[in-house]
C-alpha positions as CSV (number, residue, x, y, z in Angstrom):
1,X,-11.5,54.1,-28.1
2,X,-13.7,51.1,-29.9
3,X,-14.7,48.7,-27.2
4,X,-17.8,47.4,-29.0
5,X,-19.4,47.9,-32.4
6,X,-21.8,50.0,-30.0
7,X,-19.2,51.7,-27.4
8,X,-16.5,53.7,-28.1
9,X,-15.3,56.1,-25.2
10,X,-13.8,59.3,-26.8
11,X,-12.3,62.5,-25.4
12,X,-13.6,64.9,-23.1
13,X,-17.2,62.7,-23.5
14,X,-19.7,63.6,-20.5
15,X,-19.6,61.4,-17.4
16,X,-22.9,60.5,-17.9
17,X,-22.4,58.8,-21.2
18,X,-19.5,57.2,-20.1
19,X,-21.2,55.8,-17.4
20,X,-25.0,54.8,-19.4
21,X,-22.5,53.3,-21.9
22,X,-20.2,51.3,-19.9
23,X,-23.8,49.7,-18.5
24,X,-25.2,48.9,-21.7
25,X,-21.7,47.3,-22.9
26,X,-21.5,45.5,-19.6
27,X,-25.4,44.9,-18.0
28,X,-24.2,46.6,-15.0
29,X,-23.7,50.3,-13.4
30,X,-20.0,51.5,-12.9
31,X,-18.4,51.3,-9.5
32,X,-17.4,54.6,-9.0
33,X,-16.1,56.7,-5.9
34,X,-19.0,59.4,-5.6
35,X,-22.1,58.8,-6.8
36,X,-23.0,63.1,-7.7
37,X,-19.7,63.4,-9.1
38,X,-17.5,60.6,-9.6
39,X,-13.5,61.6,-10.8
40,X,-13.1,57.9,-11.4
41,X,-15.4,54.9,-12.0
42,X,-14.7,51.2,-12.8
43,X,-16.4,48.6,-15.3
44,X,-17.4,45.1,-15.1
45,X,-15.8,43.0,-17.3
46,X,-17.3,42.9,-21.4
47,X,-16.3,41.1,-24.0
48,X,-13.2,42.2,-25.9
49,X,-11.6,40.7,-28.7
50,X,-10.7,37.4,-28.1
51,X,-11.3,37.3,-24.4
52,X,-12.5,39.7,-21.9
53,X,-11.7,43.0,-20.2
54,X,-12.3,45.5,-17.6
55,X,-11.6,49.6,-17.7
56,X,-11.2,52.5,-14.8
57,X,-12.3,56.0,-16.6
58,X,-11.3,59.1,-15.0
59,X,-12.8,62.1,-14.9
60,X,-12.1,66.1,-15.0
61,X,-14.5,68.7,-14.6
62,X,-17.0,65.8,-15.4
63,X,-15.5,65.0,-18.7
64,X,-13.6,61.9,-19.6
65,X,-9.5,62.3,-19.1
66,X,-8.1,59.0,-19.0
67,X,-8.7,55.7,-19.6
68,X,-7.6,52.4,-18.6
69,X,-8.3,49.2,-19.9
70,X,-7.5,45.8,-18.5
71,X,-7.5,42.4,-20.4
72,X,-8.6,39.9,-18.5
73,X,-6.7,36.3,-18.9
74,X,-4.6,35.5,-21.3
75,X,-0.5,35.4,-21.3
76,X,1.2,38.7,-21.1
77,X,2.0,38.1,-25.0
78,X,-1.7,38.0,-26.1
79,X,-2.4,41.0,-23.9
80,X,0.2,43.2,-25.8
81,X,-0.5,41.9,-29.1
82,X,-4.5,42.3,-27.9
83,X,-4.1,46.2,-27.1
84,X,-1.7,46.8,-29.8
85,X,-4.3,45.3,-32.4
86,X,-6.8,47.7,-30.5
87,X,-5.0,51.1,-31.0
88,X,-4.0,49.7,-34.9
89,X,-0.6,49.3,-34.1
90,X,1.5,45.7,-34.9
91,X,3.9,44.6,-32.3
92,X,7.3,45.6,-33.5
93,X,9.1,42.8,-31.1
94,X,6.8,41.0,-29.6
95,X,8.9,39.1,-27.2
96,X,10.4,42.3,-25.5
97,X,7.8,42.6,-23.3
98,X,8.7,46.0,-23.0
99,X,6.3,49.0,-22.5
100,X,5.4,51.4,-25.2
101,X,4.3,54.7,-25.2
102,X,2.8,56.7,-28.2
103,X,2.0,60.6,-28.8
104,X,-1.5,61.7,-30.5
105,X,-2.7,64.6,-31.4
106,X,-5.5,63.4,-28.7
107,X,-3.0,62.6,-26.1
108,X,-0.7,60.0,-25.3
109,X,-1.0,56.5,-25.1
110,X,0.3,53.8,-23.2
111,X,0.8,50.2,-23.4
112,X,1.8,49.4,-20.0
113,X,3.5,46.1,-19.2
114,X,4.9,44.4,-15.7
115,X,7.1,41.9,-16.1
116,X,7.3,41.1,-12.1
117,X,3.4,39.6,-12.2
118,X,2.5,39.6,-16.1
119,X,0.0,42.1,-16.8
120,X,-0.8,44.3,-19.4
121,X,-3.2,47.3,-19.8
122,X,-3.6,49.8,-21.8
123,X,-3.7,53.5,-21.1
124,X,-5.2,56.3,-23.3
125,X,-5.2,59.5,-21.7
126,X,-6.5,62.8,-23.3
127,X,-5.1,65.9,-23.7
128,X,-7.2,68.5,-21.6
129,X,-8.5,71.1,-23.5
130,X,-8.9,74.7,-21.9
């Protein structure tokens, strides 16, 4: 996933370089919940596309699984359309505001919208690899 024209977060990448890259795209460290051996760790917001956003990476066996990306601002619309633009995807009915879930060869991702409070993020998780 292309966060920056320096950052992209990619499948089964080392915890490590998730982490020294999150820092350089954001100017600080990653929250995470262990500092030896994190199984998930959280950004500061960075700038993304038109606005801003935040992401939670998740971690197996110290390699990235899943990530989670989280626009920040914006109307639910511009979210959607945001993430949709971000995987290459156009918005097939953009005033459904319905979820949408699509199969890779990489995994499965998910645009995940709550119509209760508004929000939309974005999902990517990989498929593990034995």
């Amino acid at each position: 996933m292309k966060l920056s024209d320096t950052v992209s977060l990619r499948a089964g990448m080392a915890r490590k370089r998730v982490l020294d890259s999150m820092e350089t795209l954001t100017g600080k460290p990653m929250e995470t919940d262990d500092p030896l051996h994190a199984t998930m760790a959280s950004s500061a917001a960075f700038p993304f596309m038109d606005g801003q956003a935040a992401c939670v990476c998740h971690f197996s066996r110290g390699r990235l699984r899943t990530v989670e990306l989280f626009p920040c601002g914006g109307t639910a619309e511009t979210q959607r359309r945001q993430l949709l633009e971000c995987i290459g995807r156009q918005d097939a009915d953009a005033t459904d505001g319905q979820s949408v879930r699509l199969r890779y060869g990489f995994g499965t991702v998910w645009i995940i919208a709550d119509p209760r409070v508004g929000d939309v993020s974005l999902r990517v998780t990989y498929t593990a690899k034995e």
